[in-house]
Structure formats: C-alpha cells, structure tokens
TORKEBA-810937 format. One record per residue (C-alpha): residue number from 1; residue in three letters; x, y, z. Coordinates in steps of 0.02 Angstrom, whole numbers, plus 50000, padded with zeros to 5 digits. Example, Ala and Ser with C-alpha at 12.3 -4.5 7.8 and 13.67 -1.06 7.14 Angstrom:
# TORKEBA-810937
  pos  code     xx     yy     zz
    1   ALA  50615  49775  50390
    2   SER  50684  49947  50357
# end
This chain:
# TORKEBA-810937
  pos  code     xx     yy     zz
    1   UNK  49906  52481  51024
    2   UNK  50028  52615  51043
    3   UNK  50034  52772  50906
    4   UNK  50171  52695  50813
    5   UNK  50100  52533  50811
    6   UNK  49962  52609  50726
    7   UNK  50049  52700  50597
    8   UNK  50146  52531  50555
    9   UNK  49993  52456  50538
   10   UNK  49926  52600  50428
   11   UNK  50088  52597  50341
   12   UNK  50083  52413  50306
   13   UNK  49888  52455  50249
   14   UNK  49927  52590  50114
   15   UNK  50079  52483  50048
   16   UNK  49969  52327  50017
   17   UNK  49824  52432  49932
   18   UNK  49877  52534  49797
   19   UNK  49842  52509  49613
   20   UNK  49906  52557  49432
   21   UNK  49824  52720  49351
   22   UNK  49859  52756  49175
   23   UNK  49887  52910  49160
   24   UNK  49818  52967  49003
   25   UNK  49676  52891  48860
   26   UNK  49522  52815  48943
   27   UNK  49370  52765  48890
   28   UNK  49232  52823  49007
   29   UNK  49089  52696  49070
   30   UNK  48952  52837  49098
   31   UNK  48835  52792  49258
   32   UNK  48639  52766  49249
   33   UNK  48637  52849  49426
   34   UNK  48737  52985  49432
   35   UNK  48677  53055  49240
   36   UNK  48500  53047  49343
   37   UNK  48520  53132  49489
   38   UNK  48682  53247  49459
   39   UNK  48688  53276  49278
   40   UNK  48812  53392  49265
   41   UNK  48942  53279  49362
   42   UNK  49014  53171  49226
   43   UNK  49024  53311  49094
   44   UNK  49135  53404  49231
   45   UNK  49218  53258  49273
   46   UNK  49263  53260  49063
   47   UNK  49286  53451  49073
   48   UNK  49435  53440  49219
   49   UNK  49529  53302  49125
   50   UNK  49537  53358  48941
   51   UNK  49517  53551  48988
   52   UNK  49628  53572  49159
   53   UNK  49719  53403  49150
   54   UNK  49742  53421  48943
   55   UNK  49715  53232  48951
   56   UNK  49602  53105  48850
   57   UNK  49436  53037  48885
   58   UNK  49321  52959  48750
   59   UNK  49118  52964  48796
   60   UNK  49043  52817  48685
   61   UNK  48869  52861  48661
   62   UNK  48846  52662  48614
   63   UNK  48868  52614  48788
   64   UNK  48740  52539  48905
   65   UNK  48704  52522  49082
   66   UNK  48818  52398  49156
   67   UNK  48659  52314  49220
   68   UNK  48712  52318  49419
   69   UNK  48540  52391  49486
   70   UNK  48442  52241  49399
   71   UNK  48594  52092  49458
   72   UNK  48624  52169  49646
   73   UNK  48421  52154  49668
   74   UNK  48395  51999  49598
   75   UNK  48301  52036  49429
   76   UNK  48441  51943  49305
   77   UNK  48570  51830  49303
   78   UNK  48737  51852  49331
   79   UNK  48795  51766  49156
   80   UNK  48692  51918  49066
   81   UNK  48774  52056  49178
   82   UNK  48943  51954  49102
   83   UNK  48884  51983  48931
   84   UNK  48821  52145  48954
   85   UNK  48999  52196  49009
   86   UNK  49091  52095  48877
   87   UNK  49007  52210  48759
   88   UNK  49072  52346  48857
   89   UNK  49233  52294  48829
   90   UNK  49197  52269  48622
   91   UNK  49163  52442  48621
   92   UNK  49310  52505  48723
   93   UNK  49405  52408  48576
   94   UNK  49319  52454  48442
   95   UNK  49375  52657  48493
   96   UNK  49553  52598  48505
   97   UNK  49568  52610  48705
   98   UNK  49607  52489  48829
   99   UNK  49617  52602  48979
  100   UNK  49422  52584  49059
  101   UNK  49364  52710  49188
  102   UNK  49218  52684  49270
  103   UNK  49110  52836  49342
  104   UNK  48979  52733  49456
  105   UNK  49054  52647  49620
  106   UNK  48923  52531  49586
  107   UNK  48987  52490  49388
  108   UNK  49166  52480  49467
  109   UNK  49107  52345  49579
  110   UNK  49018  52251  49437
  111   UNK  49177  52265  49311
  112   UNK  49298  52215  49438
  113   UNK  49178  52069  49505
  114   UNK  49160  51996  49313
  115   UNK  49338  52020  49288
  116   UNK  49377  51909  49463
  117   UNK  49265  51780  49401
  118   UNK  49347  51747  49247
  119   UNK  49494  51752  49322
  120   UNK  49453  51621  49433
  121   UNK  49333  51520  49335
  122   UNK  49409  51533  49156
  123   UNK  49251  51419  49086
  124   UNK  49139  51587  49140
  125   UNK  49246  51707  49013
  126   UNK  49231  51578  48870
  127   UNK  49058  51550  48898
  128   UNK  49041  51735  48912
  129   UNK  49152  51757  48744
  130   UNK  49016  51635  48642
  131   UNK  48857  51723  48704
  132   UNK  48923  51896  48645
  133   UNK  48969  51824  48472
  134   UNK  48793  51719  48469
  135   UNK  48717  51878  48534
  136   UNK  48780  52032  48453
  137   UNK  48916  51950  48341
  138   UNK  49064  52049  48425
  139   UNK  49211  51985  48502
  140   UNK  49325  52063  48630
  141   UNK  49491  52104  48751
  142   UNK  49498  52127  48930
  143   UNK  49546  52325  48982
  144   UNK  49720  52332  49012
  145   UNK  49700  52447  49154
  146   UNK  49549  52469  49245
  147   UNK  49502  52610  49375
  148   UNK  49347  52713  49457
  149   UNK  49326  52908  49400
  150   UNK  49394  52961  49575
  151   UNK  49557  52879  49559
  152   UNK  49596  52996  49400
  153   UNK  49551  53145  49501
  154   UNK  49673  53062  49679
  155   UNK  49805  53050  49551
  156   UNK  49822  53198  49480
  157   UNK  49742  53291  49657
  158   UNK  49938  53371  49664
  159   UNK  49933  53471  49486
  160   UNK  49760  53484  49521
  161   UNK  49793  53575  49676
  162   UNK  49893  53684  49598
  163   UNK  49748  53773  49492
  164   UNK  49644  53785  49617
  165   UNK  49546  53951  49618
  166   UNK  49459  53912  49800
  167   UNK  49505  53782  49956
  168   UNK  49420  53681  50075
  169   UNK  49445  53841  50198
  170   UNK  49341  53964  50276
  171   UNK  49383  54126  50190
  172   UNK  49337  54237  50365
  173   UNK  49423  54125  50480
  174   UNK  49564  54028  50394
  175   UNK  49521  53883  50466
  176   UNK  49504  53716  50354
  177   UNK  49340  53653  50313
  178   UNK  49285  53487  50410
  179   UNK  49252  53370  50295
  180   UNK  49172  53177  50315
  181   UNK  49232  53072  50172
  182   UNK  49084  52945  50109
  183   UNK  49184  52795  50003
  184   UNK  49023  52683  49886
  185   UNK  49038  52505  49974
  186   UNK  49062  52422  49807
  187   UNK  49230  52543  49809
  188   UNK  49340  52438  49907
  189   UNK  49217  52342  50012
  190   UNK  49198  52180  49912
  191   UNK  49376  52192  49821
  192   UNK  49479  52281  49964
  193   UNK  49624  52267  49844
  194   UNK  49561  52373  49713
  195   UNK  49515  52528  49791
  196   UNK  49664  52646  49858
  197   UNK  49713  52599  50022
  198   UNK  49594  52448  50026
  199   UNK  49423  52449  50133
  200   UNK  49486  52499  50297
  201   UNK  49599  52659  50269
  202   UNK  49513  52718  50107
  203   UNK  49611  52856  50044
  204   UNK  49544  52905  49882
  205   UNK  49436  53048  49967
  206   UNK  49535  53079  50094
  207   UNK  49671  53116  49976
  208   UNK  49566  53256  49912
  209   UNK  49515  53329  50078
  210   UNK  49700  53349  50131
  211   UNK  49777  53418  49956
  212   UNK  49636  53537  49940
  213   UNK  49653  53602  50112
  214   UNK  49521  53531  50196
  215   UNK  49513  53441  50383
  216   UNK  49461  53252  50368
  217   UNK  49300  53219  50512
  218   UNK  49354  53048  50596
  219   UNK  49192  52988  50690
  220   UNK  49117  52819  50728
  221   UNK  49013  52780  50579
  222   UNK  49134  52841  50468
  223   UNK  49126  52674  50371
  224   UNK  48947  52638  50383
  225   UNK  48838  52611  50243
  226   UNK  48758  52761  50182
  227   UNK  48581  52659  50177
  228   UNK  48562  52639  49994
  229   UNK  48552  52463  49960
  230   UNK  48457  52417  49816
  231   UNK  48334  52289  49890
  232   UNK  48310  52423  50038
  233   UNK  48274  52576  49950
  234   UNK  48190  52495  49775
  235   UNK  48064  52380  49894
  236   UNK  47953  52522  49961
  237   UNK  47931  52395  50124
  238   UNK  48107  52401  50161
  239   UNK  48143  52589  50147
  240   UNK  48175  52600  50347
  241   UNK  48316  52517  50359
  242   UNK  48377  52641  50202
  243   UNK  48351  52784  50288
  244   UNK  48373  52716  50464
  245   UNK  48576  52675  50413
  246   UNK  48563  52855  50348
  247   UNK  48506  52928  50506
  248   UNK  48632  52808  50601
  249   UNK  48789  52895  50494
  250   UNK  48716  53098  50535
  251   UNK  48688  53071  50709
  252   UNK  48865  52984  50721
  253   UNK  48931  53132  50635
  254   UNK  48827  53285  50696
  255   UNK  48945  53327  50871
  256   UNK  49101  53330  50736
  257   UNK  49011  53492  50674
  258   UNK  49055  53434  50478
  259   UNK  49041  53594  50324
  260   UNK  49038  53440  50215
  261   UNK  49002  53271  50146
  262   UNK  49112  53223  49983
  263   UNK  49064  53052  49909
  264   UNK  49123  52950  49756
  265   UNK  48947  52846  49741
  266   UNK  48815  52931  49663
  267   UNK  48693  52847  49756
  268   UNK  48781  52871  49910
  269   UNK  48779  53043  49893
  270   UNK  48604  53069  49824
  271   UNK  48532  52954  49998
  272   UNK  48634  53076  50118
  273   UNK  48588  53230  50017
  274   UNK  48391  53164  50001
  275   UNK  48367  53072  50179
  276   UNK  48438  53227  50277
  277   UNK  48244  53316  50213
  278   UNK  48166  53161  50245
  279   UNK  48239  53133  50442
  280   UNK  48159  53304  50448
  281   UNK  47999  53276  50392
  282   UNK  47989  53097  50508
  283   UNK  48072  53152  50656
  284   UNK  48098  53361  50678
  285   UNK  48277  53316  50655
  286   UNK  48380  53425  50575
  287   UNK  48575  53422  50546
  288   UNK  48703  53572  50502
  289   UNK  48734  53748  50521
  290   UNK  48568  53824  50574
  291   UNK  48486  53670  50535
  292   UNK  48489  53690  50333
  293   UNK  48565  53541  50322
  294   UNK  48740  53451  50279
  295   UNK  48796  53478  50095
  296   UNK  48834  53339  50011
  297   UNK  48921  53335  49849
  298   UNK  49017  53223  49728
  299   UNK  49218  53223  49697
  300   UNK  49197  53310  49528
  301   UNK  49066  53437  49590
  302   UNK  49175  53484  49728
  303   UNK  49358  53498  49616
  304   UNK  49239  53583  49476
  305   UNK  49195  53715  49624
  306   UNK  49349  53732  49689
  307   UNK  49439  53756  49505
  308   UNK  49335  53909  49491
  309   UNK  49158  53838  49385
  310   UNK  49010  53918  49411
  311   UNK  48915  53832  49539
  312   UNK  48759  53833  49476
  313   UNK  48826  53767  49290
  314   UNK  48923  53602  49396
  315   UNK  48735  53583  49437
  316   UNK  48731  53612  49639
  317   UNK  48540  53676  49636
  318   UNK  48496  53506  49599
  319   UNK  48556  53429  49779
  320   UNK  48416  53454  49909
  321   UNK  48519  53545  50034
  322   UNK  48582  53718  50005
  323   UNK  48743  53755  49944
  324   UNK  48725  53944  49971
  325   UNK  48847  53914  50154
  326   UNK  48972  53828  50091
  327   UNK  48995  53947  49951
  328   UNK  48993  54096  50055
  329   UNK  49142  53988  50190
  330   UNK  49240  53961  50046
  331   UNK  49217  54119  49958
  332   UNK  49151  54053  49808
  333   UNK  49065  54214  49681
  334   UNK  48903  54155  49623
  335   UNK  48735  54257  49582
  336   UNK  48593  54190  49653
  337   UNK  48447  54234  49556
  338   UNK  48540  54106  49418
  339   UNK  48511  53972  49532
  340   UNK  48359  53901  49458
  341   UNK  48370  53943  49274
  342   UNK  48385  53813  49137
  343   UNK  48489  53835  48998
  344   UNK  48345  53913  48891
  345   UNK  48334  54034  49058
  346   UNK  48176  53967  49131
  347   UNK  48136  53935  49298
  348   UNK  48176  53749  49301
  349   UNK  48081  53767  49510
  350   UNK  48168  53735  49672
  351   UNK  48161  53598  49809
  352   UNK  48030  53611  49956
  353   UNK  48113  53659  50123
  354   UNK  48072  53538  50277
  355   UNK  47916  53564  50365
  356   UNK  48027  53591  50509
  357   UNK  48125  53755  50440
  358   UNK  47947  53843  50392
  359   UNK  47883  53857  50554
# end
C-alpha cells in the first residue's frame, strides 16, 4: 500500500471508532487491581478532574468488584457477573448519575460485555432485572453514557496540556521522550467499537503521548498482550507463558531505546513493571538505560507527574523499576530521602534490585 493509502485507511479507522464522552458528572467504578497495586492512581485520577478539570466525580464507597477476575477464570457464572453489575448500576441511580466511568480495562470490558448481551438477548436483562430484585430488592437503569477512566483524561488531554508543569521531553536535550503505548486487551480488543480508534489504531494513549510532547515507539509487538491473562498468571503452572508474552513485548521493544511505558490496564502495567525484575532474575536480561529497567506507569500517574504532583505522593516508589531517570529527563523536583516514607513518616521499605545489577 502506498502512504496515502494508508492514511485513508487510518482515516476511515479513526472515523468508524470514536465514542460519546460526557463531559461532566460521573460516577466512578473503582478497580480491585489497580487500588492493590497502585493505590494512589484512582485518588489522582479524582484529584485531576474535580481539582484541575473543576469537574464531577462521585466515589461510592457501596460499590463492589465488578467480579471479572472470578468470570474471565472460570470460578462463576456469567448470569452472577450480570447481577453483580446490575447492582452497579442501582447504585449509580440511587446517587443521581447516569454517566458510569470505569477505572479497570478489565471492568470496562465486563460492563460493556453485559451491556452487549442484553442488548442482544433481551431475555438475559429481564432475567438479570428479577435476580437483583429477588436478591437485594433493588431495581435499576442502564448508564446513559458509559466510558473507561482514560477516555476522560484523552478528552480533556488539550486543557490538560495546557497546565502542564513538565513534558514528555528531555530537559538537557530537548528532545521528546520515546514512549511505547500499552492499551488493556479488554480496551478495544473484544468490542473494537468502544475503545477510541477501535483495536487496531488505538488512540487513547497515543493521544496523550503526542499532546504532552512525547514521541510514540512504533515496534512489532506493539499490540501484543502484555502476558497477564488470568488463567496464566493465577494458575502457578501456567505462569510461563505470562511472563514469556512479557519478555516477547521488551525484546520487541528494546532496539527502539523507549524512556517509557504508559498503560491504561492496571494489570498490564503492574506485569511489565513486575516481569522486567523477574526476566532478570531467570535470564541476566535486563532492559533500559543502564539496565535499571523500563518505567512503567499508568495514564493518571503520568498526567499527575507531569501537572506538577509530587512523585512520591502519586505513589511511583511503589512500581518495581526506578523512577529516579525519568524524573531527572524530564526535570521533575523531587527529594529523595521521601521516597520511602509513609504518611505517618516511616520507612514503609523498598523493592530488592535484580541479582543481576548487584554484582
């Protein structure tokens, strides 16, 4: 194909997969995930839309898990995930919201999967409607708009922009920051229609890279999976092929010299944060500047850091792989004997360094 075929083919793309964003009052669907392994993210996430974005965002301490971890491996049935997201929805209602935001890639999938199969197979949603009443006694109304956390933050990325205190640029050099964008399968993968610029040309991370003055890494595996998988990481047997589809993605990337991995899946970005330490330990590999490793962060830790939040309060000490280069490319002001004090200002300890980097 010639270069404008592509670009008519790309245009054709982006036209076909876009999708309506409120743009203002949500109701937040927290995620199991990410409040476990980055729990600063969603309270920044909160922070950026009612404090920078003066927009907002209602956290329902009432909610539940949306049960995706126990239906994707096979524990329950897909009629209880449908009731477990029904109540979901009674709660959205009974806070006066119909505008749902999901912050797990993996909730987003489950939401938008229930909502195709009532759509599809009305019998399901009044099936669903009866267990919730026999259940819990509640009844309920489908969201009138429903979108993942990262979409908010794509669609206002301009006025974002904006207040940026830092950007995706080396501060000695000028040069932008190479950046690999990591979309959560259950993003656009299953429903290509629902995620911004469908599964193929993903843009909601992208989107970022470019307003915020970073370079977007193109490479091979760019669409592989990041090796989560919940029956290959939660099965202890089948935790090669997790970290195998890991190592796959870093080796695809490593000759693209990336500063940075930015992902909208908790999980996603926990594996490629987590697995880079463990490739270490197996195999003497090691990726990044000096070896230290690839950063890998979430959407709202990197806008938090950019918008001028103190690194350390976003919650970056938690990610295996230091932070401390990136900060120092970008510029970022940060006082490193903070790094591993709680809030009552003990030493909350640090991750081990691979085997590998001690010698």
């Amino acid at each position: 194909m010639t270069t404008e075929s592509v670009k008519l083919v790309k245009n054709r793309e982006w036209q076909n997969y876009q999708k309506e964003i409120a743009n203002d009052h949500y109701y937040l669907a927290r995620s199991c995930i990410r409040q476990n392994v980055f729990p600063a993210a969603e309270d920044f996430f909160m922070k950026i839309l009612r404090e920078v974005l003066g927009k907002d965002i209602f956290d329902d301490p009432r909610q539940t898990t949306c049960s995706g971890i126990a239906y994707h491996s096979g524990i329950i049935p897909f009629e209880t995930t449908m009731t477990v997201v029904a109540r979901q929805f009674s709660l959205m209602n009974d806070a006066g919201y119909e505008n749902f935001v999901c912050s797990c890639v993996t909730s987003f999938g489950i939401y938008t999967e229930v909502l195709e199969t009532w759509h599809h197979f009305p019998e399901t949603l009044e099936k669903t409607r009866e267990q919730l009443l026999k259940s819990t006694g509640r009844t309920f109304t489908i969201p009138k708009n429903i979108v993942h956390a990262s979409d908010l933050i794509f669609k206002f990325r301009e006025e974002l922009s904006k207040k940026l205190k830092y950007r995706l640029v080396n501060k000695e050099t000028g040069e932008p920051l190479k950046v690999v964008d990591h979309i959560g399968c259950h993003y656009a993968k299953i429903f290509p229609e629902k995620g911004i610029g469908g599964a193929e040309y993903p843009y909601v991370l992208a989107g970022l890279t470019d307003e915020f003055g970073g370079e977007q890494v193109d490479y091979p595996e760019r669409r592989h999976c990041c090796g989560f998988g919940f029956r290959q990481y939660l099965l202890r047997e089948n935790r090669g092929y997790s970290v195998t589809n890991s190592k796959i993605k870093f080796d695809s990337m490593k000759p693209y010299k990336p500063d940075l991995i930015i992902g909208n899946c908790p999980g996603c970005t926990f594996f490629l944060d987590r697995w880079q330490y463990v490739i270490a330990e197996m195999e003497g590999i090691t990726y990044g500047e000096k070896g230290y490793g690839i950063p890998s962060l979430t959407y709202e830790e990197i806008t938090a850091l950019l918008l001028g939040y103190n690194p350390w309060d976003i919650g970056l000490q938690v990610h295996q792989v230091a932070v401390e280069p990136l900060l120092d490319k970008i510029g970022v002001e940060y006082i490193k004997s903070e790094k591993y004090l709680g809030a009552n200002g003990e030493n909350i300890g640090k991750p081990a360094l691979p085997g590998v980097l001690m010698q």
